[in-house]
VEXDREN-2710 file (C-alpha; in Angstrom, 1 decimal):
% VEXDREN-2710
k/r/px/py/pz
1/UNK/106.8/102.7/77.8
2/UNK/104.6/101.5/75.1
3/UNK/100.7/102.6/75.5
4/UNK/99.4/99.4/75.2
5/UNK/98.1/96.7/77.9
6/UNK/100.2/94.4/78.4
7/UNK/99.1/90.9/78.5
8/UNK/98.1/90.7/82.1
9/UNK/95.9/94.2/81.8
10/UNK/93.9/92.6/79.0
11/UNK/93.2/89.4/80.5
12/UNK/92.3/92.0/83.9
13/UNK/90.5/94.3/81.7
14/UNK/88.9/91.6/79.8
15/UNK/86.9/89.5/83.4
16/UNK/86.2/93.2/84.9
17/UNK/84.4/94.0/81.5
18/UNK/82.7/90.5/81.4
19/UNK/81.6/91.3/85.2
20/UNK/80.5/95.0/85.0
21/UNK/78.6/94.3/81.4
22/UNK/77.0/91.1/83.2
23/UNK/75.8/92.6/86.2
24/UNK/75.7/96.5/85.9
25/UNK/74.5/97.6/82.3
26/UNK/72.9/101.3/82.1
27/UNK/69.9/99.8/82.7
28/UNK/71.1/98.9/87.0
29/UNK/71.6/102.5/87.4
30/UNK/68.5/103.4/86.1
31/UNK/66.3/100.8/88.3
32/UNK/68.4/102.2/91.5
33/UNK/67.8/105.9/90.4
34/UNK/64.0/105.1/90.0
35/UNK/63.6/102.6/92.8
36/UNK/65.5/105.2/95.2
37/UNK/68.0/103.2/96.8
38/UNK/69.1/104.0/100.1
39/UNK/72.3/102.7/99.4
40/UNK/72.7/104.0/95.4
41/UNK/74.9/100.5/94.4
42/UNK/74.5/97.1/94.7
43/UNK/76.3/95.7/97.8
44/UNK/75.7/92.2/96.4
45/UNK/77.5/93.3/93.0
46/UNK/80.3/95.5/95.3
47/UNK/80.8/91.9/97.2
48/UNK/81.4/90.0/94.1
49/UNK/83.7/93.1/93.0
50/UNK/85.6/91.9/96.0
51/UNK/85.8/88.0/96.0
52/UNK/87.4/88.5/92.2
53/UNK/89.9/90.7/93.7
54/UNK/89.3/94.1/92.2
55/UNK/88.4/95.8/95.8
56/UNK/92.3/95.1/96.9
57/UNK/93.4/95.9/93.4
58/UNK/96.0/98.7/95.0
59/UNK/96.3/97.1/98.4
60/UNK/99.8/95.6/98.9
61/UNK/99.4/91.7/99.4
62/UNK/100.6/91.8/102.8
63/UNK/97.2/93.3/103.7
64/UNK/95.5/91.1/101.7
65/UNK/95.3/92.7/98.3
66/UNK/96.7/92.2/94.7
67/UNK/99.0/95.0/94.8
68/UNK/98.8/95.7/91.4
69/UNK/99.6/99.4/89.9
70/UNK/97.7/102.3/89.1
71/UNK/97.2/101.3/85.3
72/UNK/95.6/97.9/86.1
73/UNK/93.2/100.7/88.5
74/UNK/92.4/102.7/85.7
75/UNK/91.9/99.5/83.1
76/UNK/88.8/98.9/85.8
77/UNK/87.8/102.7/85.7
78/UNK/87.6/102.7/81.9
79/UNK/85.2/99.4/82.6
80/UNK/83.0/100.9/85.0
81/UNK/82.9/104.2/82.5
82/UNK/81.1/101.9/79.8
83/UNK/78.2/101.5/82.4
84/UNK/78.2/104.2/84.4
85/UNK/78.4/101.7/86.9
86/UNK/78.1/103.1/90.6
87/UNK/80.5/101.7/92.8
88/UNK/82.4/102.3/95.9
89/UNK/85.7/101.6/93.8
90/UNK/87.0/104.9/93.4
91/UNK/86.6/106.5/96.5
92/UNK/87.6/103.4/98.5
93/UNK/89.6/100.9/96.6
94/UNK/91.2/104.0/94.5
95/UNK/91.5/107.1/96.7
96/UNK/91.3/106.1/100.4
97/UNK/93.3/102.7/99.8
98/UNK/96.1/105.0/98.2
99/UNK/96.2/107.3/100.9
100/UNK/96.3/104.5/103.6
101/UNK/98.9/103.0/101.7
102/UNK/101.0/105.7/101.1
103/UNK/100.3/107.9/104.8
104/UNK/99.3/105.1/107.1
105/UNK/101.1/103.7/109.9
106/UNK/102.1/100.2/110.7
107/UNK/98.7/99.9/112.9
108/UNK/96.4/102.3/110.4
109/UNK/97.3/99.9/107.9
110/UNK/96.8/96.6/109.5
111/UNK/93.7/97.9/110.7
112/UNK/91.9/99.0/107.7
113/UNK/93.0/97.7/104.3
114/UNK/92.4/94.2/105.0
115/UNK/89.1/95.3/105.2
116/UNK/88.9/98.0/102.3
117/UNK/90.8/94.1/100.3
118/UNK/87.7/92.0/101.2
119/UNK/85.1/94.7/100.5
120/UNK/84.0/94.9/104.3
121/UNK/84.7/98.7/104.9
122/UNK/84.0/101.8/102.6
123/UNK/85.8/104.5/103.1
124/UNK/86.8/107.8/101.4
125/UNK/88.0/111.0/100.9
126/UNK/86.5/114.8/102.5
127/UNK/88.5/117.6/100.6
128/UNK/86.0/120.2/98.7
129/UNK/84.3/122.6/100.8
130/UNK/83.1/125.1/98.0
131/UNK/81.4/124.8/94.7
132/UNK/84.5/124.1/92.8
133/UNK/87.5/122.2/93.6
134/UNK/90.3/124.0/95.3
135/UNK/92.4/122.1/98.0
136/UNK/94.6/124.5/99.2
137/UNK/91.6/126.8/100.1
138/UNK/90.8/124.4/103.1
139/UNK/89.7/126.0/106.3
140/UNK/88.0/123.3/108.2
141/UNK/89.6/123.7/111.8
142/UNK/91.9/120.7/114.0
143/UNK/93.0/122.4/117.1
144/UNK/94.9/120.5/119.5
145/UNK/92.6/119.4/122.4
146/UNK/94.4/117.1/125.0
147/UNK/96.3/114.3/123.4
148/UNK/94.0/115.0/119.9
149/UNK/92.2/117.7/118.1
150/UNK/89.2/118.9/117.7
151/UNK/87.7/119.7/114.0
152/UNK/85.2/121.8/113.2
153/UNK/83.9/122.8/109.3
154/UNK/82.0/121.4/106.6
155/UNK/83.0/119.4/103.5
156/UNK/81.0/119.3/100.2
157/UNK/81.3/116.2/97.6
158/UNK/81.9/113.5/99.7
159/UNK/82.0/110.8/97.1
160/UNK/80.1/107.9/98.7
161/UNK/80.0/110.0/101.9
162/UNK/76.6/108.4/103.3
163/UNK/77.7/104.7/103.0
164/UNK/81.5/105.1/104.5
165/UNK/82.6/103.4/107.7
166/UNK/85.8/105.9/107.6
167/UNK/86.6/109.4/106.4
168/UNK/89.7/110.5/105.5
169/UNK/89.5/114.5/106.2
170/UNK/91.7/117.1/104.9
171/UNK/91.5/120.1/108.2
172/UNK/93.7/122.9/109.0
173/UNK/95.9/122.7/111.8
174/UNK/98.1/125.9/110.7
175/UNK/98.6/129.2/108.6
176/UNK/95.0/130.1/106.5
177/UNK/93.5/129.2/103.3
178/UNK/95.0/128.7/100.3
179/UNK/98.5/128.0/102.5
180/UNK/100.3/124.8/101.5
181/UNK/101.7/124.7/104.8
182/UNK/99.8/123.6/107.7
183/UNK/97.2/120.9/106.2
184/UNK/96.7/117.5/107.8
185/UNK/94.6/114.3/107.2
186/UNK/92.7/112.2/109.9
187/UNK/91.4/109.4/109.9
188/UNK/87.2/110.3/111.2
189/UNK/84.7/107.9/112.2
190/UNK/81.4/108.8/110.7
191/UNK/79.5/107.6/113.8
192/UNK/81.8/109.8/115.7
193/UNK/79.9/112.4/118.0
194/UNK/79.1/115.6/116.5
195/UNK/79.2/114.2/113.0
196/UNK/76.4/115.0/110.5
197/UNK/76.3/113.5/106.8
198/UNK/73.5/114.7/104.2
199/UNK/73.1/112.5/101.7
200/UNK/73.2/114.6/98.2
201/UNK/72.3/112.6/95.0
202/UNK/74.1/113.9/92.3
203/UNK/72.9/114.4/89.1
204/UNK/73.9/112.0/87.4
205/UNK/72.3/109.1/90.2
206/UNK/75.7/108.5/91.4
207/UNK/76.4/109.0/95.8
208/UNK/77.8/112.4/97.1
209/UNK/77.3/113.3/101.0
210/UNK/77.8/116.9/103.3
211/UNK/79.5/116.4/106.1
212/UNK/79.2/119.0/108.8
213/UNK/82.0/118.4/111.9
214/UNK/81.5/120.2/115.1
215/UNK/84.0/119.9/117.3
216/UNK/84.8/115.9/116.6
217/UNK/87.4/114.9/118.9
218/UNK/90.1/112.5/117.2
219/UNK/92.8/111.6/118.9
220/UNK/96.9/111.5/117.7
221/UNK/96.5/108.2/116.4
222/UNK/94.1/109.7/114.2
223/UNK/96.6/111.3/112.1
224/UNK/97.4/110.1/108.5
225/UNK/101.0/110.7/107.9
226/UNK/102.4/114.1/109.5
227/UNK/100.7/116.7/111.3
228/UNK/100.9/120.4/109.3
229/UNK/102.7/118.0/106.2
230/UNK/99.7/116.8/104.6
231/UNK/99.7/118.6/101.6
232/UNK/102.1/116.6/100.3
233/UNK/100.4/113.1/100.9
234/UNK/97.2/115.1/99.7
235/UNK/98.2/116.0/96.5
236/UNK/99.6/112.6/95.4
237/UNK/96.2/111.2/96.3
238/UNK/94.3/113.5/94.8
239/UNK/96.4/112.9/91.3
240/UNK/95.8/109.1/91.5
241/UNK/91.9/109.7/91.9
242/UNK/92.4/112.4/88.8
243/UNK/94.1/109.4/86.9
244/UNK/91.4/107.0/87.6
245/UNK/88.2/109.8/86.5
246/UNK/90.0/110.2/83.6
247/UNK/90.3/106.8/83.0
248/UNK/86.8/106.1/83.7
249/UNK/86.0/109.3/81.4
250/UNK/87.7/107.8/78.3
251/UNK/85.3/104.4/78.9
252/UNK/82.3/106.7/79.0
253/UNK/83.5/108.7/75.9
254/UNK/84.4/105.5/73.6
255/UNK/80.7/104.0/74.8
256/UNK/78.8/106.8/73.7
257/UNK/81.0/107.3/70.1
258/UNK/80.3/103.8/69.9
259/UNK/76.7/103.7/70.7
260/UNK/76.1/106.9/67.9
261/UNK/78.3/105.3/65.3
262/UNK/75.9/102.3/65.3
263/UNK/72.8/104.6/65.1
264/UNK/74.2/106.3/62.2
265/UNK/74.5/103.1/60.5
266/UNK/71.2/102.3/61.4
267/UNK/69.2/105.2/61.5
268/UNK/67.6/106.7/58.2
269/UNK/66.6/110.0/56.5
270/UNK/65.4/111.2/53.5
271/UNK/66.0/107.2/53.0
272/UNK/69.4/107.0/53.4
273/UNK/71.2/106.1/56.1
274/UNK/72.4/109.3/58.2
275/UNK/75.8/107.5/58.6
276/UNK/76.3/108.6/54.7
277/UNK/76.2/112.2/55.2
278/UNK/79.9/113.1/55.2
279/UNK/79.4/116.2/57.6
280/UNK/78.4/113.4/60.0
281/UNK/81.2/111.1/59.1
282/UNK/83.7/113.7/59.5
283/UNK/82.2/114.9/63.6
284/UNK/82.6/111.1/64.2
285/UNK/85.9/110.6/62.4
286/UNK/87.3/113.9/64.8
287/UNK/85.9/112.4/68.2
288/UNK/87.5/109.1/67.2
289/UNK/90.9/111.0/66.6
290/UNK/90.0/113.1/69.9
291/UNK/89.4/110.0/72.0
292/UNK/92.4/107.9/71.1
293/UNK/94.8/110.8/72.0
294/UNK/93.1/111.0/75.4
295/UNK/93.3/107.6/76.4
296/UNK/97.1/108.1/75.1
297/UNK/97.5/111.1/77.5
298/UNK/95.4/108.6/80.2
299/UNK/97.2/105.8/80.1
300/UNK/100.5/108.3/80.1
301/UNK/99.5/109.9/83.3
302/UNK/98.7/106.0/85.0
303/UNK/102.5/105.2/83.9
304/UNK/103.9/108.1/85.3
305/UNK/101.5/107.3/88.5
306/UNK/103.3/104.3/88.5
307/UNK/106.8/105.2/87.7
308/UNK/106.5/108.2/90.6
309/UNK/103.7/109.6/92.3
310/UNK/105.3/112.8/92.9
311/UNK/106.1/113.8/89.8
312/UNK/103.2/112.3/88.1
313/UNK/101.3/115.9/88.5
314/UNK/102.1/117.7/85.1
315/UNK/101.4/114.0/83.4
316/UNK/97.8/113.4/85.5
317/UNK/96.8/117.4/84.6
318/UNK/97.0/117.2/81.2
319/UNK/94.9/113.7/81.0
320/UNK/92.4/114.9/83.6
321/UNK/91.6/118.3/81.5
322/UNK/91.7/116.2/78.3
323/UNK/89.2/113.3/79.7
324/UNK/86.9/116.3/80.9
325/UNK/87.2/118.1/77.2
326/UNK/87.0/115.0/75.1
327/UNK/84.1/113.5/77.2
328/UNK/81.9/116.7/76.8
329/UNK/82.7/116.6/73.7
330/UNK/81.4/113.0/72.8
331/UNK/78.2/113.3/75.1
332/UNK/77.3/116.6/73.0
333/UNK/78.1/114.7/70.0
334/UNK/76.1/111.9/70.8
335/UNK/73.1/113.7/71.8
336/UNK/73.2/115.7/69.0
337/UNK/73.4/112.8/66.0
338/UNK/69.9/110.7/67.9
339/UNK/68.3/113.8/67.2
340/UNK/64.8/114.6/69.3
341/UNK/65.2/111.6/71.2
342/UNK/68.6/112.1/72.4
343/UNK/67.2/114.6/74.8
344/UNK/64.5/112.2/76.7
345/UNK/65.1/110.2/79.8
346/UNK/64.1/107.3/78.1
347/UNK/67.1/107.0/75.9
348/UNK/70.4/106.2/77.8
349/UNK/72.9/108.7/76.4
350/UNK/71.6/111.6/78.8
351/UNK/72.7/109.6/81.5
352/UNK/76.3/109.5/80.1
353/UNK/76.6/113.1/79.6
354/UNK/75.3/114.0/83.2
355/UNK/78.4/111.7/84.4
356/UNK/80.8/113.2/82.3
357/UNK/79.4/116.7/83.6
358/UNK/80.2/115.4/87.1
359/UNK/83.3/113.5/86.1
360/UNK/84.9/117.0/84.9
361/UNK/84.5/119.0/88.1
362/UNK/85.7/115.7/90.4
363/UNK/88.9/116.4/91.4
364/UNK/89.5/119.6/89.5
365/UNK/87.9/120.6/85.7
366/UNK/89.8/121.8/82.7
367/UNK/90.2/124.9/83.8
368/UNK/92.1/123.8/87.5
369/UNK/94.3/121.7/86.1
370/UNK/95.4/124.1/83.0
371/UNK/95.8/126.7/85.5
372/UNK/97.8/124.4/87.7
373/UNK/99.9/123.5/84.1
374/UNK/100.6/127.0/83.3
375/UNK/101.8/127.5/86.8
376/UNK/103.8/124.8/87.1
377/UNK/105.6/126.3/84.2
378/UNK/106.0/130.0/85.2
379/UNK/103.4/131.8/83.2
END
């Protein structure tokens, strides 16, 4: 397939830009970060998110959704990447709506993603448990108790974790960690007894939550998809979150060349524009080569998303450790060409490089996902 939008992604790409730019410029997450929000986004904005549709972007309209693919997801990541924008999109219109879709149940369905499509329940995903990102390592406990389990752990990185009305919480239920085999998702109510959430504001402003479990009893119904199978289900909704961060990463990297490329045609030295200096002109000219091949490689790993979740991986690696590269890369660059000033608070393009900082360990940094590359092929 071509990488280009089609019609229909532009015109989608197109009203989520004219929203997000509207509402949620740099500028909103500053006044939440300084104002210390309880929540850390706008529900007012995340309701108007919803009423235009883009909350059920990946719910099947059955359940009230659009049903659209995972490359009209990630035309709305790259949106919200311009504006750092916090929003509940990715962890619950993205990541839990995906798993839902693709693990749920007749009744888990019905039951939550009408609600995830009108924007009344935030939910989202409880996988990391140490200071980097390694699913298979899992060793928060589910032993059978009755007709349920019982779990028992601690999760880290809980994207949105203090504002959910439903985790979706990877446990093991067999073998030990780092095992493929015996890893299963449930469905946990928050308020559930023996629940505790910490709220942890990242550093870049944006919502992350601990979640300690002691001894939460779920029942069978509980259970999203098959009991000791999850890795599977897991790691097909792990790679569409991957897709959409690095979607979101190419917005943020394309914002910040653009934002230096106007200073340097603005900004003067020795009384000529800085933009003139050709060592300057040639950093920018590289980062503009650099970030065109990574959307390439995104929108390459949100067709293959589409095409077939399952063999997507190789495809999502290489555009998840190419987002995180390229988006150090521009942050660096950008802070570096405003000089002095580039380093304040005051100036808007630290915020962009503490989101591409967080953006590259979500879901796995550079590093994972070569590794996971070079093992896929044998080395």
């Amino acid at each position: 397939m071509a990488l280009v939008l089609t019609e229909e992604q532009s015109m989608l790409r197109d009203s989520a830009r004219g929203l997000i730019s509207d509402k949620a410029p740099v500028s909103h997450l500053r006044s939440l970060r300084d104002n210390k929000d309880p929540t850390g986004f706008s529900k007012e904005l995340w309701h108007s998110f919803a009423e235009m549709g883009f909350a059920g972007l990946l719910v099947p309209e059955e359940f009230g959704g659009s049903g659209l693919g995972f490359m009209e997801a990630g035309v709305v990541m790259e949106e919200i990447g311009r504006t750092l924008m916090p929003s509940p999109f990715l962890a619950t219109s993205v990541v839990a709506a995906s798993a839902l879709n693709r693990g749920g149940n007749a009744a888990q369905k019905s039951e939550f993603l009408p609600k995830i499509s009108n924007g009344s329940l935030l939910a989202t995903l409880a996988i990391d448990e140490g200071a980097k990102h390694r699913p298979l390592q899992t060793s928060l406990q589910a032993v059978r108790a009755g007709n349920g389990f019982k779990l028992s752990g601690a999760k880290a990185l809980v994207v949105d974790g203090h504002v959910a009305d439903l985790f979706i919480v990877a446990a093991r239920t067999a073998g030990a960690a780092g095992e493929r085999e015996g890893l299963t998702l449930f469905l946990v109510n928050p308020k559930a007894k023996g629940v505790a959430i910490e709220r942890t504001i990242m550093v870049d402003a944006h919502n992350a939550a601990r979640i300690e479990l002691a001894n939460v009893e779920v029942n069978a119904d509980s259970v999203l998809g098959e009991v000791d199978q999850g890795a599977a289900l897991l790691d097909g909704v792990l790679d569409i979150g991957r897709g959409a961060v690095a979607a979101e990463m190419v917005g943020l990297s394309e914002e910040v060349f653009n934002r230096t490329v106007e200073y340097l045609k603005n900004r003067k030295q020795f009384g000529k524009l800085i933009g003139e200096f050709q060592a300057l002109q040639h950093r920018a000219a590289e980062l503009y080569v650099d970030i065109e091949i990574t959307r390439a490689a995104t929108m390459k790993a949100l067709q293959a998303l589409d095409a077939d979740v399952a063999k997507a991986a190789s495809s999502v690696a290489v555009a998840k450790a190419r987002a995180g590269t390229t988006a150090t890369r521009a942050v660096q660059e950008g802070v570096q060409m405003h000089g002095g000033m580039g380093m304040t608070d005051q100036f808007d393009i630290g915020f962009f490089m503490k989101r591409a900082r967080v953006c590259e360990e979500l879901f796995g940094d550079a590093n994972y996902h070569t590794e996971q590359l070079a093992r896929a092929r044998g080395y």
